[in-house]
Structure formats: structure tokens, C-alpha cells
C-alpha positions as CSV (number, residue, x, y, z in Angstrom):
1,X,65.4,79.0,103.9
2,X,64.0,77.8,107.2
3,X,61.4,81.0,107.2
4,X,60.4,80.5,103.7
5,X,59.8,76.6,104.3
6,X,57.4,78.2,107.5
7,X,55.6,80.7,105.3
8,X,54.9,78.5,102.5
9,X,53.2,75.9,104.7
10,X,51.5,78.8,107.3
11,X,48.4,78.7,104.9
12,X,48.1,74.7,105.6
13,X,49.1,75.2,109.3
14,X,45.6,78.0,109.4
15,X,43.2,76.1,107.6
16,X,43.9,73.0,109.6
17,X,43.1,74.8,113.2
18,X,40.1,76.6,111.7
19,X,39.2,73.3,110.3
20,X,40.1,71.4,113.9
21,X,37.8,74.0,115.6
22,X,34.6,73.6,113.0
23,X,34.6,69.6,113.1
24,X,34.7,69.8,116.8
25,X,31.6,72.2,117.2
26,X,28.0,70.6,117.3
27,X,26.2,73.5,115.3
28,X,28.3,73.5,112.2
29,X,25.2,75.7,110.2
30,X,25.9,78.1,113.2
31,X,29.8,78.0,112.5
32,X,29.9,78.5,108.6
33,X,27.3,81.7,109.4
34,X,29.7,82.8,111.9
35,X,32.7,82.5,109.6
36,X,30.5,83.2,107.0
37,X,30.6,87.1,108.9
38,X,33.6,87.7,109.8
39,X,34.9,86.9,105.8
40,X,32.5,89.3,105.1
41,X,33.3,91.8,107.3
42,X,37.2,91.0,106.8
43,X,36.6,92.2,102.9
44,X,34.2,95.1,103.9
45,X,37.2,96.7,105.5
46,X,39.8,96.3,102.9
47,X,37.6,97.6,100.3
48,X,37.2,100.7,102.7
49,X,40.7,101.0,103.0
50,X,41.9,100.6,99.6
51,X,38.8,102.8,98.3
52,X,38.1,105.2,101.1
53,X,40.7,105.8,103.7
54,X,43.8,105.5,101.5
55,X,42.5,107.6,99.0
56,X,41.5,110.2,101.7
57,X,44.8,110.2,103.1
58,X,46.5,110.5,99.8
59,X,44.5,113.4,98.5
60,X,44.8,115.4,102.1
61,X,48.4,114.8,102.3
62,X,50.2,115.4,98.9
63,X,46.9,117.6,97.3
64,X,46.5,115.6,94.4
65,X,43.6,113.2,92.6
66,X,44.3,109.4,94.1
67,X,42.0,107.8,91.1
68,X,44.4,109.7,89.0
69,X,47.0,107.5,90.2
70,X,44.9,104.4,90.6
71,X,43.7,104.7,87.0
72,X,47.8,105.3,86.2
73,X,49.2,101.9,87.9
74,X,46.1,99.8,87.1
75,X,48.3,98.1,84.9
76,X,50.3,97.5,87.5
77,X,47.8,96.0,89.8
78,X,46.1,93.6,87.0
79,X,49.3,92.0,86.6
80,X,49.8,91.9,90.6
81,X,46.5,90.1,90.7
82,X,47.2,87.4,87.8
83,X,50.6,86.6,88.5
84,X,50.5,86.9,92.6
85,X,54.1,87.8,92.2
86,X,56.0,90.9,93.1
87,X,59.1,89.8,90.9
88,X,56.9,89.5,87.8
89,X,55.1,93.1,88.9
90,X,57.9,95.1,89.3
91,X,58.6,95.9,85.1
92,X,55.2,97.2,84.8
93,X,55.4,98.8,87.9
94,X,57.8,100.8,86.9
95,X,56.8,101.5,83.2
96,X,53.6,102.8,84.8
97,X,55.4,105.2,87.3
98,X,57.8,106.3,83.9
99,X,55.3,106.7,81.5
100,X,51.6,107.3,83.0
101,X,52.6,109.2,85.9
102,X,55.9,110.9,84.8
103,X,58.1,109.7,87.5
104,X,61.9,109.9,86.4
105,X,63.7,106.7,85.5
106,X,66.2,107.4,88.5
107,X,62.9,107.8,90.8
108,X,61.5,104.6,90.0
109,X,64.7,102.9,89.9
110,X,65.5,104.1,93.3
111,X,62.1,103.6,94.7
112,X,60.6,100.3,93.2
């Protein structure tokens, strides 16, 4: 309970010292450009990862298409998106994994 209390207020706890540290600077135009970068360059990497070097992995290691498997759980990852909860994912993670890539019940059961 007690670590659930700490990461539900962790996002508060952040945007206070980040917020601390900006009202304290003299050249705030020069602090939002700075911050400005490294969101940018935050999101350039994950979109590499999720798009490039996962996908590379993926394809090198088990020899198969990784779209083919994005395309199959897209469902999957709308829903994680919308909802922002695991709990609510899970049924259509698993109905993806059944039916679009032909994963047996006991698999996905197991697994997910």
C-alpha cells in the first residue's frame, strides 16, 4: 500500500523539482528550449526503439515479419493507449494472441 501511495504521487513529486529548478533560473526562454530538447530527444528514441531496434531484433532472432505482429496486437495497443490500464488490456490481449496470431488458449493463458 505504502509503494502504491509513493508511485501514485511520484509524478507530483517530478514535476515539482523540475518546476523548483525552472522558477529559480534567470533565463527561463533558455530553460523551456533546453527542456524543450531533451523531450524531443526523449521521444526520438522511443520511436526508434519501438519502430527500429525492436523490430530488428525480433525479425533476427525468431525469423519472422515484426509488422506482422504489430498489425496482429494493434488492437491490443489502442486499447492500452485509451484506457492506460493493463487490467482493462489484458482480454484483448489475449483475443489478439488466440485469434490474429494463432497462439493456443493454454499459451496465452500461461503467458499473458
Amino acid at each position: 500500500a505504502m509503494v502504491n501511495s509513493l508511485l501514485y504521487i511520484s509524478p507530483l513529486g517530478i514535476a515539482s523539482l523540475i518546476a523548483e529548478q525552472v522558477a529559480s533560473s534567470c533565463d527561463l526562454h533558455k530553460v523551456w528550449q533546453t527542456l524543450g530538447k531533451f523531450v524531443l530527444t526523449v521521444l526520438v528514441g522511443l520511436v526508434l526503439q519501438a519502430l527500429v531496434v525492436l523490430p530488428a531484433v525480433y525479425s533476427l532472432v525468431v525469423r519472422r515479419n515484426p509488422w506482422r505482429v504489430l498489425s496482429g496486437f494493434s488492437p491490443a495497443l489502442i486499447t492500452a493507449f485509451g484506457t492506460d490500464s493493463s487490467s482493462a488490456t489484458l482480454p484483448v490481449t489475449m483475443k489478439c494472441a488466440e485469434e490474429a496470431l494463432h497462439v493456443s488458449p493454454s499459451v496465452s493463458q500461461f503467458v499473458l
